[in-house]
C-alpha positions as semicolon CSV with decimal commas, in nm:
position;residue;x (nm);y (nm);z (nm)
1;X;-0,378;-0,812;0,544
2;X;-0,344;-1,020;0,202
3;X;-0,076;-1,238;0,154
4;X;-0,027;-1,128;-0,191
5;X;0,327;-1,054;-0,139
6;X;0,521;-0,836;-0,375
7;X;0,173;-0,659;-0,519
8;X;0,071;-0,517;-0,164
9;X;0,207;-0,246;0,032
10;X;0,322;-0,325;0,326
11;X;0,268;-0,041;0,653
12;X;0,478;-0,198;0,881
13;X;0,806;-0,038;0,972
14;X;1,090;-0,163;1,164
15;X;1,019;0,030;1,456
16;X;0,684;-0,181;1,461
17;X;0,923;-0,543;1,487
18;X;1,134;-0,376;1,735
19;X;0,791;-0,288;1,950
20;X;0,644;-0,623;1,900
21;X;0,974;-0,808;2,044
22;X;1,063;-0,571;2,332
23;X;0,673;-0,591;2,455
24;X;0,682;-0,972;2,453
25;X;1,093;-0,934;2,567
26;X;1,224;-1,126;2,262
27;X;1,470;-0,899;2,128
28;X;1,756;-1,166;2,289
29;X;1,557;-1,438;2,178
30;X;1,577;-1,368;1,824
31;X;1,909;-1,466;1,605
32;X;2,175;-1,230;1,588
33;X;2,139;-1,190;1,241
34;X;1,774;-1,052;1,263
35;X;1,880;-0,778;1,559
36;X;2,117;-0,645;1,379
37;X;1,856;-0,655;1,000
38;X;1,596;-0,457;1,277
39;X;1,897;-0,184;1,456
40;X;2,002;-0,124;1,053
41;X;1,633;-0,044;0,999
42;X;1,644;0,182;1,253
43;X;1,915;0,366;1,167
44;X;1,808;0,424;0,839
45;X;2,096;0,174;0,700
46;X;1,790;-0,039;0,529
47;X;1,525;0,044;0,372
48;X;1,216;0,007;0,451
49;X;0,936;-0,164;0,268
50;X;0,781;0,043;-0,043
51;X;0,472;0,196;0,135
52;X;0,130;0,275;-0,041
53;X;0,269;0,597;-0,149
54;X;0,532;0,429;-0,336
55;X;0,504;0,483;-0,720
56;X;0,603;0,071;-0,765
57;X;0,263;0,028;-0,657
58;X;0,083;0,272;-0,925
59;X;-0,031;0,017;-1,175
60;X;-0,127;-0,223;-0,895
61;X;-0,514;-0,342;-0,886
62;X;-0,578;-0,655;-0,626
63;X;-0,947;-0,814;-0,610
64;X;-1,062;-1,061;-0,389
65;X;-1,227;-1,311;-0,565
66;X;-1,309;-1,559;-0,307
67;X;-1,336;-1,540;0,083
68;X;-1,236;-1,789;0,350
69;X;-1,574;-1,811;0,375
70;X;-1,648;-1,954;0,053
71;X;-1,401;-2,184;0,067
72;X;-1,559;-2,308;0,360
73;X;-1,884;-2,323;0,237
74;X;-1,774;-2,492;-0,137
75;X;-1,585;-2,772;0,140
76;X;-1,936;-2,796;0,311
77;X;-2,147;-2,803;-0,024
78;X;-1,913;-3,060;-0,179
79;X;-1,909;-3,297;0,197
């Protein structure tokens, strides 16, 4: 995943948070606020986010340019 926020699709859906938190048992542990954000998901009250099929995403081109590997190595070459 990139964390190039608005510019990349995102395949996650809410019935992937609600998954995550009942395997590890953290749906009470989460603030009430958030529940209710993931049970509004669910039930189609939210939307979720665009997918890659979304047309917001037409124009869209992402390159890497750099790795965390070369960032490591340019912080090894410059040390």
């Amino acid at each position: 995943m990139i964390a190039s926020g608005p510019c990349v699709t995102d395949p996650s859906t809410y019935q992937d948070a609600l998954a995550i938190l009942d395997g590890y048992a953290l749906m009470d542990a989460i603030p009430p606020v958030i529940r209710e954000r993931i049970k509004a998901g669910l039930l189609g009250q939210v939307p979720e986010t665009p997918k890659k099929d979304d047309p917001i995403f037409a124009s869209i081109k992402n390159v890497i340019i750099a790795s965390n590997y070369q960032a490591a190595q340019a912080a090894i070459d410059q040390a």
